[in-house]
The first five atom37 places (N, CA, C, CB, O) and aatype in JSON, in Angstrom:
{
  "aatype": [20, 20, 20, 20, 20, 20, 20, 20, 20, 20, 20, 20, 20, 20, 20, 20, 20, 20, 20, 20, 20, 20, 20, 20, 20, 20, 20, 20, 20, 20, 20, 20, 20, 20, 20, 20, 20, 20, 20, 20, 20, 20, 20, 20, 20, 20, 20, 20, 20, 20, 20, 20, 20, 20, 20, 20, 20, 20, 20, 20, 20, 20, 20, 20, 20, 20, 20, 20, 20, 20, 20, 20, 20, 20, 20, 20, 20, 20, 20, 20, 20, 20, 20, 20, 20, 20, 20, 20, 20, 20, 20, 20, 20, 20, 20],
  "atom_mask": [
    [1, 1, 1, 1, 1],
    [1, 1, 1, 1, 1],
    [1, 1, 1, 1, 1],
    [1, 1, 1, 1, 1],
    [1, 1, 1, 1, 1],
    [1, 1, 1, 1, 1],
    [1, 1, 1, 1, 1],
    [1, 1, 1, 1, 1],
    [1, 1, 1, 1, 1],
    [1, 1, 1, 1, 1],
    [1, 1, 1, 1, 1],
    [1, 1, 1, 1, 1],
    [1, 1, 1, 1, 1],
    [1, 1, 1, 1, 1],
    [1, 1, 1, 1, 1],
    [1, 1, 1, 1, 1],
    [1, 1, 1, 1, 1],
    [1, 1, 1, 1, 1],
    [1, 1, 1, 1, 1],
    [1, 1, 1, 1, 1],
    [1, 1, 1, 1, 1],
    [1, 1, 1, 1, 1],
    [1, 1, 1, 1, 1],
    [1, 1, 1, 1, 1],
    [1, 1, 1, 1, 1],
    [1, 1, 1, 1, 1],
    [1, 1, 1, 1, 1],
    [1, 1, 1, 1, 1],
    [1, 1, 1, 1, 1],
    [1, 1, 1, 1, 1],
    [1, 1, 1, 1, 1],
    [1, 1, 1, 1, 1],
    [1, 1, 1, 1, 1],
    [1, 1, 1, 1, 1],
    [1, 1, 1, 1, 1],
    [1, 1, 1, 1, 1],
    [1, 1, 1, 1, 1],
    [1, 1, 1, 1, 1],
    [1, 1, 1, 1, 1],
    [1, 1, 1, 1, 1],
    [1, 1, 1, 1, 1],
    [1, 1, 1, 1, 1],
    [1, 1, 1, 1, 1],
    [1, 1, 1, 1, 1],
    [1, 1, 1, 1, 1],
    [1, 1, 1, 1, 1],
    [1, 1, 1, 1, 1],
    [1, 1, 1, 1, 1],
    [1, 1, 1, 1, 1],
    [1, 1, 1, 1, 1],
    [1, 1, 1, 1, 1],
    [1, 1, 1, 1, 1],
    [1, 1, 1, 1, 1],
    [1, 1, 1, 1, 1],
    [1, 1, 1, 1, 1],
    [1, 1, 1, 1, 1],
    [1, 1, 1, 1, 1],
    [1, 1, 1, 1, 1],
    [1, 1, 1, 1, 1],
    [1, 1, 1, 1, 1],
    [1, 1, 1, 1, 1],
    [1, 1, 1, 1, 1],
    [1, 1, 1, 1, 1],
    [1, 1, 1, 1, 1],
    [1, 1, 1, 1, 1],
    [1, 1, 1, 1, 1],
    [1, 1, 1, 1, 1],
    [1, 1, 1, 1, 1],
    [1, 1, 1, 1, 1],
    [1, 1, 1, 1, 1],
    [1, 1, 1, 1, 1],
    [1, 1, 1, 1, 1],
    [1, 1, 1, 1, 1],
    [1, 1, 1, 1, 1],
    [1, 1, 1, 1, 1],
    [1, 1, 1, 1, 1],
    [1, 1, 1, 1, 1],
    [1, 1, 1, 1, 1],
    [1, 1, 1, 1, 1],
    [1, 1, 1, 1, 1],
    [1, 1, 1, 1, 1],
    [1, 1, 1, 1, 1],
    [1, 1, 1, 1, 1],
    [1, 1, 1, 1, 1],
    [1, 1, 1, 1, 1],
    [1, 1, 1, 1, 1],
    [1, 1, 1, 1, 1],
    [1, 1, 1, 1, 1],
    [1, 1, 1, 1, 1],
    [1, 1, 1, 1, 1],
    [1, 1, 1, 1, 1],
    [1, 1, 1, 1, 1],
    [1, 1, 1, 1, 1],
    [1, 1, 1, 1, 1],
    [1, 1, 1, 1, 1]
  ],
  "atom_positions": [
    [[23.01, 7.17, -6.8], [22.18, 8.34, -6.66], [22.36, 8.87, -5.24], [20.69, 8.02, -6.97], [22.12, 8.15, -4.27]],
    [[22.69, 9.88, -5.14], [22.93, 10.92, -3.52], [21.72, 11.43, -3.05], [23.92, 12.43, -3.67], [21.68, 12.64, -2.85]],
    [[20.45, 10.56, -2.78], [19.22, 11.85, -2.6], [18.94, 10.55, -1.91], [18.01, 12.82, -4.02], [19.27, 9.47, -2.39]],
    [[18.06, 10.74, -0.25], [17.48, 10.82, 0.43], [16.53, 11.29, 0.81], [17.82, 10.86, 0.74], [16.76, 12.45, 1.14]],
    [[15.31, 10.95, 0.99], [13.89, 11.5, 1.23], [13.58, 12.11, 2.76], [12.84, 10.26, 0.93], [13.92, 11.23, 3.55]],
    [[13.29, 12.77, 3.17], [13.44, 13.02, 4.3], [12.28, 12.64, 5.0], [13.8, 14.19, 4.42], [11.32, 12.61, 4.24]],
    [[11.92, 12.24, 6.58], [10.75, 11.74, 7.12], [10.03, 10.81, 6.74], [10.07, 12.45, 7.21], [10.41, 9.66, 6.93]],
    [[8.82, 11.06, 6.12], [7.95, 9.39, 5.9], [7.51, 9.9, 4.0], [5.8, 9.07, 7.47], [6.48, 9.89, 3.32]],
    [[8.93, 10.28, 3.79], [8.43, 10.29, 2.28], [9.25, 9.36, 1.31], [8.53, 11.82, 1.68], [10.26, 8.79, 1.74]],
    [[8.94, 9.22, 0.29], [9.25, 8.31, -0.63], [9.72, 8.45, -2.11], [8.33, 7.7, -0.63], [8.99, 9.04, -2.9]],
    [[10.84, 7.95, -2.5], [11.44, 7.96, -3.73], [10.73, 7.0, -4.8], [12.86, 7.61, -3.53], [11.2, 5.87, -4.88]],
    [[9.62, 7.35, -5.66], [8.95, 6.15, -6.8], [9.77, 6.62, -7.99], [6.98, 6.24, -7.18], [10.18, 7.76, -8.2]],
    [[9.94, 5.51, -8.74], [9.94, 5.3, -10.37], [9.15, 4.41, -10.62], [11.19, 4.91, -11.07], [9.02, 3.29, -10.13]],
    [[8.14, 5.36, -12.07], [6.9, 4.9, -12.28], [7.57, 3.45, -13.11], [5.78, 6.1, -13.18], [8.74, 3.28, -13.46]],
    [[6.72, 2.77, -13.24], [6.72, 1.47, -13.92], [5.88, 0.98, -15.39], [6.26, 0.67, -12.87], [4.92, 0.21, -15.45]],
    [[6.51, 1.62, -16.42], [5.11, 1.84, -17.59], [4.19, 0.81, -17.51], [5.5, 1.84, -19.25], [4.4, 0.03, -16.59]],
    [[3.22, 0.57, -18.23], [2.44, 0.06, -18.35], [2.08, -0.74, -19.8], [1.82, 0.85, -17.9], [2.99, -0.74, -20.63]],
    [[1.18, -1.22, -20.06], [1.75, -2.04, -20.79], [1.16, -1.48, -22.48], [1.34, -3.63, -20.2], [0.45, -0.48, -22.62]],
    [[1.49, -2.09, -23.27], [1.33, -1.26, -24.73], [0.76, -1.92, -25.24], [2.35, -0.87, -25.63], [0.62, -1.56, -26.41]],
    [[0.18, -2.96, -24.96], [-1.05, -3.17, -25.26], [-2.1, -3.76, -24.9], [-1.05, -3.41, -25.92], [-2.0, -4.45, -23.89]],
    [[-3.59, -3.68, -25.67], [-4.73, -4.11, -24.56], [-5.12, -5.57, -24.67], [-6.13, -3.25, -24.74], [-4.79, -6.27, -25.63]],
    [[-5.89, -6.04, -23.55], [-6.18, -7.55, -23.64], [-6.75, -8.05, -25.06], [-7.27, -7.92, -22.5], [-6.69, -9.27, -25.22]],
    [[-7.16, -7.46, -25.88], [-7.4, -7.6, -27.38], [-6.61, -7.92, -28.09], [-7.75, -6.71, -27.95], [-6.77, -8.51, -29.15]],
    [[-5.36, -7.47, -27.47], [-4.21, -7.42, -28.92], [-3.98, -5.74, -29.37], [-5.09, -8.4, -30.62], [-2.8, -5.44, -29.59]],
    [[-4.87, -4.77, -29.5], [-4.66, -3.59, -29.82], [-3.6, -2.8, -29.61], [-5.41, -3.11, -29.47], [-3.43, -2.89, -28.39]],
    [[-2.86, -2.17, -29.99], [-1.96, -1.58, -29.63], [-1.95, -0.08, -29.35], [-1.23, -1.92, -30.36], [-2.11, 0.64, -30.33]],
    [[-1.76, 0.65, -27.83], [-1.98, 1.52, -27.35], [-1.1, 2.8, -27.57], [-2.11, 1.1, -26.36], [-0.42, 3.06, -26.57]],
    [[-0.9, 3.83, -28.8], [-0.5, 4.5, -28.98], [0.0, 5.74, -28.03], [-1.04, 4.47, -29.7], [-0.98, 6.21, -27.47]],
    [[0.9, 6.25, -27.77], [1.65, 7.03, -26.92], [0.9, 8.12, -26.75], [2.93, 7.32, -27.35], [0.91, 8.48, -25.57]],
    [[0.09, 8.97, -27.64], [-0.61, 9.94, -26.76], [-1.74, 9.12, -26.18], [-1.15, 11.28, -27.56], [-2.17, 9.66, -25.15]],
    [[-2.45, 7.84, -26.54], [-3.58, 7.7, -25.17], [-3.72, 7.06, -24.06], [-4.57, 7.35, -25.4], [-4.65, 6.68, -23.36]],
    [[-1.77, 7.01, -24.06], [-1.45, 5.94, -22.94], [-1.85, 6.93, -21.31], [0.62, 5.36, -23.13], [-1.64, 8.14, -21.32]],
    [[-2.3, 6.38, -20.27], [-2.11, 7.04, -18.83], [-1.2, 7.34, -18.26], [-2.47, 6.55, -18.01], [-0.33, 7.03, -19.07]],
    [[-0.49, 7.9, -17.07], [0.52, 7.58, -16.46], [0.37, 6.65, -15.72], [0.98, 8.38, -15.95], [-0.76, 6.65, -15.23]],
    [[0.98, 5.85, -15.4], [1.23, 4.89, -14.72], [1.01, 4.7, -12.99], [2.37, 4.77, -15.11], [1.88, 5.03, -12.18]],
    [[0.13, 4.29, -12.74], [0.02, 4.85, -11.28], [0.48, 3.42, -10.46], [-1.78, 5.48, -10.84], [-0.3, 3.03, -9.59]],
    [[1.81, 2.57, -10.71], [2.56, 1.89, -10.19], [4.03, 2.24, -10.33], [2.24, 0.81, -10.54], [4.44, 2.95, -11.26]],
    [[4.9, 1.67, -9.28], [6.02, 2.22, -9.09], [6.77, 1.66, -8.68], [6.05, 3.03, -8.6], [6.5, 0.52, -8.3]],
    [[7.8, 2.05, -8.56], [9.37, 0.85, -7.81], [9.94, 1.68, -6.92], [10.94, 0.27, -9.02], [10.52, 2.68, -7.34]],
    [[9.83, 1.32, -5.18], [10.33, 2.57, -4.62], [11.75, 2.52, -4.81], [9.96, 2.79, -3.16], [12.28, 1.45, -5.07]],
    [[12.45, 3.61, -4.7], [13.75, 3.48, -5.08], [15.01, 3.96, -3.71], [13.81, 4.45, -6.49], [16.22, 3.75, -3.63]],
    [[13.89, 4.78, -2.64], [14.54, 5.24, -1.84], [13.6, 5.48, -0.43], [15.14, 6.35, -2.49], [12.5, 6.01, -0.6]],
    [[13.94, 5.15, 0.74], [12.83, 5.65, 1.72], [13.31, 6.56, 2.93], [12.1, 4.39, 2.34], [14.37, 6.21, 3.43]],
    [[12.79, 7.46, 3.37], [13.03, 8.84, 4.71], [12.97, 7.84, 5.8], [11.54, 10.35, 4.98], [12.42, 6.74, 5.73]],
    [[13.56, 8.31, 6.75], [13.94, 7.37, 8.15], [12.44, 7.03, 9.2], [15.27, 8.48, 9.27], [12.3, 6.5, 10.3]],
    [[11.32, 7.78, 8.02], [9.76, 7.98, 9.28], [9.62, 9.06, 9.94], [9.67, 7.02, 10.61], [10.54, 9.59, 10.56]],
    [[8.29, 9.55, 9.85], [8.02, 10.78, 10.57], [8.06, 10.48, 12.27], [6.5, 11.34, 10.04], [8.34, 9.35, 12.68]],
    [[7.85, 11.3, 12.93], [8.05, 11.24, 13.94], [6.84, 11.21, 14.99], [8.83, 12.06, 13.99], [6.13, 12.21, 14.84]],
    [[6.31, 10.22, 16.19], [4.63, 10.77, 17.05], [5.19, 12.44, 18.35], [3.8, 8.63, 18.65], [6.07, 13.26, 18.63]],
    [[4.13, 12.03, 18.58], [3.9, 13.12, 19.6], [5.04, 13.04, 20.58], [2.48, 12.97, 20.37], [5.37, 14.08, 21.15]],
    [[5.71, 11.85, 20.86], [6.53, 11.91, 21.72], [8.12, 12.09, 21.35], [6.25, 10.88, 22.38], [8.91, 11.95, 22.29]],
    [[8.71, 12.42, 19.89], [9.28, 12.22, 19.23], [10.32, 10.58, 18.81], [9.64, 13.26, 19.51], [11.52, 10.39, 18.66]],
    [[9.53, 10.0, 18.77], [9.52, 8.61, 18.38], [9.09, 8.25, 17.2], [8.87, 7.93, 19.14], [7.96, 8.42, 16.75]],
    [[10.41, 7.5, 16.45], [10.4, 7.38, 15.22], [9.38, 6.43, 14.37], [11.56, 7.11, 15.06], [9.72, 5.3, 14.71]],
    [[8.03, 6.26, 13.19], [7.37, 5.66, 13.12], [8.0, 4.41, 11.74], [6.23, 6.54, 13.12], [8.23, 4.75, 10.58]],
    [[8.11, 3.53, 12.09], [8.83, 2.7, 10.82], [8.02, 2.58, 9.44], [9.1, 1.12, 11.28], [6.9, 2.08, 9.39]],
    [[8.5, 2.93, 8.66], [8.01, 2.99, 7.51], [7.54, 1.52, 7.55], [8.97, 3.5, 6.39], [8.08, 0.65, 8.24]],
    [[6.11, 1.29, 6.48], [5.87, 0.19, 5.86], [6.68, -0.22, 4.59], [4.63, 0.27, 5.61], [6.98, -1.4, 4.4]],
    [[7.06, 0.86, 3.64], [7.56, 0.31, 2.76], [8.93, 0.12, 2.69], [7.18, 0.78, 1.91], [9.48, 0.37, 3.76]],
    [[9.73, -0.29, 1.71], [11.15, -0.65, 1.56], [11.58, -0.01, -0.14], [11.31, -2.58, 1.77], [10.94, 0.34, -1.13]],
    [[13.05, -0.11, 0.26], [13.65, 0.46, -1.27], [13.42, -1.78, -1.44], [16.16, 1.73, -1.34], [13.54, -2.83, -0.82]],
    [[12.97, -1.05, -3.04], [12.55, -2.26, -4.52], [11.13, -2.76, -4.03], [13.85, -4.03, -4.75], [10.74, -3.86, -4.41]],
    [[10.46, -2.08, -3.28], [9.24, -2.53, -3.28], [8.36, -2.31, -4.64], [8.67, -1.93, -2.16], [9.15, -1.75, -5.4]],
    [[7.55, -2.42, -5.09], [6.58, -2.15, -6.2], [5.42, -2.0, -4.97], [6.36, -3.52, -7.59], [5.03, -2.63, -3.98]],
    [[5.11, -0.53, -5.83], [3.62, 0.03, -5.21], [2.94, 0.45, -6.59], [3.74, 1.56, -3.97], [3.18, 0.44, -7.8]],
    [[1.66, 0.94, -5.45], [0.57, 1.15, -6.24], [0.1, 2.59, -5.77], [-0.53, -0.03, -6.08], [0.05, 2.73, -4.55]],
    [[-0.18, 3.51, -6.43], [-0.08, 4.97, -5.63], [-1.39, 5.6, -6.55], [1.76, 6.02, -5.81], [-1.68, 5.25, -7.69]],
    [[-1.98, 6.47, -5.85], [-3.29, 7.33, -6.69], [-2.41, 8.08, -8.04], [-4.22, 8.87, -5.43], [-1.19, 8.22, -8.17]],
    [[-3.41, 8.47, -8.87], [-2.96, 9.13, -9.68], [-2.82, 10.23, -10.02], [-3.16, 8.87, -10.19], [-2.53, 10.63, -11.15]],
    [[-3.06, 10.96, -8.89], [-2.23, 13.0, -9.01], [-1.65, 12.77, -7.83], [-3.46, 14.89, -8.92], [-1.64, 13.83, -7.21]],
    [[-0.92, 11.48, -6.91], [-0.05, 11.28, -6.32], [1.71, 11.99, -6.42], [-0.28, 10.11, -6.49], [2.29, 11.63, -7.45]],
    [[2.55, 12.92, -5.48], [3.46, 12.97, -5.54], [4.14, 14.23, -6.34], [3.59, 11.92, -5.78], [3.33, 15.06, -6.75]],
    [[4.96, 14.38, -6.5], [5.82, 15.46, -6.77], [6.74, 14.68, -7.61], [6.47, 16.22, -5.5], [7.38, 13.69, -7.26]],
    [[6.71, 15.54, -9.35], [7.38, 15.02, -10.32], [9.01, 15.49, -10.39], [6.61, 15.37, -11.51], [9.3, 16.68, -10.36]],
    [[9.89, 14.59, -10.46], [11.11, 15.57, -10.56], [12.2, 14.75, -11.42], [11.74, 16.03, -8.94], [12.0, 13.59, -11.78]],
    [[13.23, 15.37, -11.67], [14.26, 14.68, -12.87], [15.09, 14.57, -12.28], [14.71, 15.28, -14.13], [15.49, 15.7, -11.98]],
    [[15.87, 13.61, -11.73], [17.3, 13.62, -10.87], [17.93, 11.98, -12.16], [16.96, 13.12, -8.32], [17.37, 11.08, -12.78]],
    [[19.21, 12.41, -11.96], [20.52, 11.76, -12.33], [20.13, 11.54, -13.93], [20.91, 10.2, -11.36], [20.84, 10.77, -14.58]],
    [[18.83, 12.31, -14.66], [18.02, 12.0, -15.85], [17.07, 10.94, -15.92], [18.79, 11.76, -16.82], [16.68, 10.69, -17.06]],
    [[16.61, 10.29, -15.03], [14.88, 9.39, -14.77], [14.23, 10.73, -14.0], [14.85, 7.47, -13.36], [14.7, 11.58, -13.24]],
    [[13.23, 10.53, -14.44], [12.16, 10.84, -14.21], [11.73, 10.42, -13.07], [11.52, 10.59, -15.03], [11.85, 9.19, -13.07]],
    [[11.08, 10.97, -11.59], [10.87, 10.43, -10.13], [9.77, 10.88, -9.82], [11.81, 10.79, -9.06], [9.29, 11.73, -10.58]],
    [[9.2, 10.56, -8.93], [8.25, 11.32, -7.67], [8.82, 10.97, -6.61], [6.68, 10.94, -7.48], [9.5, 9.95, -6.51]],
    [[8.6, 11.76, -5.7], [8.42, 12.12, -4.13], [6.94, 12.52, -3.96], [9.45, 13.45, -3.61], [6.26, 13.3, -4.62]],
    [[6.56, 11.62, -2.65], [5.67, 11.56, -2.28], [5.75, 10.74, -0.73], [5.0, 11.15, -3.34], [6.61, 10.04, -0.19]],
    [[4.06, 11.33, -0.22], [4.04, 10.68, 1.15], [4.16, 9.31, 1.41], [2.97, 10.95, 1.73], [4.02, 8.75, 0.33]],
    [[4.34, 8.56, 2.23], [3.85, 7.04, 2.04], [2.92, 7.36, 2.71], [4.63, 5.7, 2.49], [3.27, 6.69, 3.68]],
    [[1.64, 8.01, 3.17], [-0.02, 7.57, 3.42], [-0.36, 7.94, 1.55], [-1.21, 8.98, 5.02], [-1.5, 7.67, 1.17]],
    [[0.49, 8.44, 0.65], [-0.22, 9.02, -0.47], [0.03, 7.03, -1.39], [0.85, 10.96, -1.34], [-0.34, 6.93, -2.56]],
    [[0.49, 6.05, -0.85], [0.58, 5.32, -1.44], [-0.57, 4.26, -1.16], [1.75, 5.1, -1.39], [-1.03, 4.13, -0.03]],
    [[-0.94, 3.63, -2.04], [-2.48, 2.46, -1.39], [-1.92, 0.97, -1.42], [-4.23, 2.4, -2.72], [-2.68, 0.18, -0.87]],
    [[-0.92, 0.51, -1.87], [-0.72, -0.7, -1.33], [0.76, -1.12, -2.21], [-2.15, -1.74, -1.54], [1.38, -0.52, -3.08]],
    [[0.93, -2.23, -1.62], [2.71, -2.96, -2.12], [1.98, -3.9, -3.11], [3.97, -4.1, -0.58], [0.78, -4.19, -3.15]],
    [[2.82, -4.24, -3.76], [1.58, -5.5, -5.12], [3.15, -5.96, -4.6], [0.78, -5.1, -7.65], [4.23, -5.4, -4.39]],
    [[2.44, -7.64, -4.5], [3.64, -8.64, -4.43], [3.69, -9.38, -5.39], [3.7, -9.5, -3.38], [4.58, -10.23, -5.48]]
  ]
}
């Protein structure tokens, strides 16, 4: 894939979720959520402070995050499905 994020933003692919509930039930495709976990796939070099000094990202490409859910900018590259988004728009790495 040729795409680079620029500054302190971030390449996710969501990570479905699971199909079914702790019951056993099985969660049919229109009442599933989107998925508000992810696999980063790509990261921007860090925004920059006041002094133009580069800030190191926390996250890494193959991290799994956890991101709000009207988090990011939806887009279709190489045919997956992506977001771009900030990394402050992300809330934590699940290890």
């Amino acid at each position: 894939m040729a795409f680079t994020p620029l500054h302190d933003r971030v390449l996710v692919e969501r990570v479905e979720g699971e199909e079914k509930t702790a019951g056993g039930l099985i969660i049919p495709d229109s009442a599933k959520e989107k998925p508000a976990e992810g696999l980063v796939v790509a990261v921007g070099s860090g925004a920059k402070d006041e002094d133009g000094e580069r800030i190191a990202m926390d996250v890494k490409e193959g991290d799994k995050i956890l991101f709000g859910k009207w988090s990011g900018t939806e887009i279709k590259l190489d045919g997956k499905d992506l977001l771009i988004m900030k990394e402050s728009d992300i809330l934590g790495i699940i290890n």
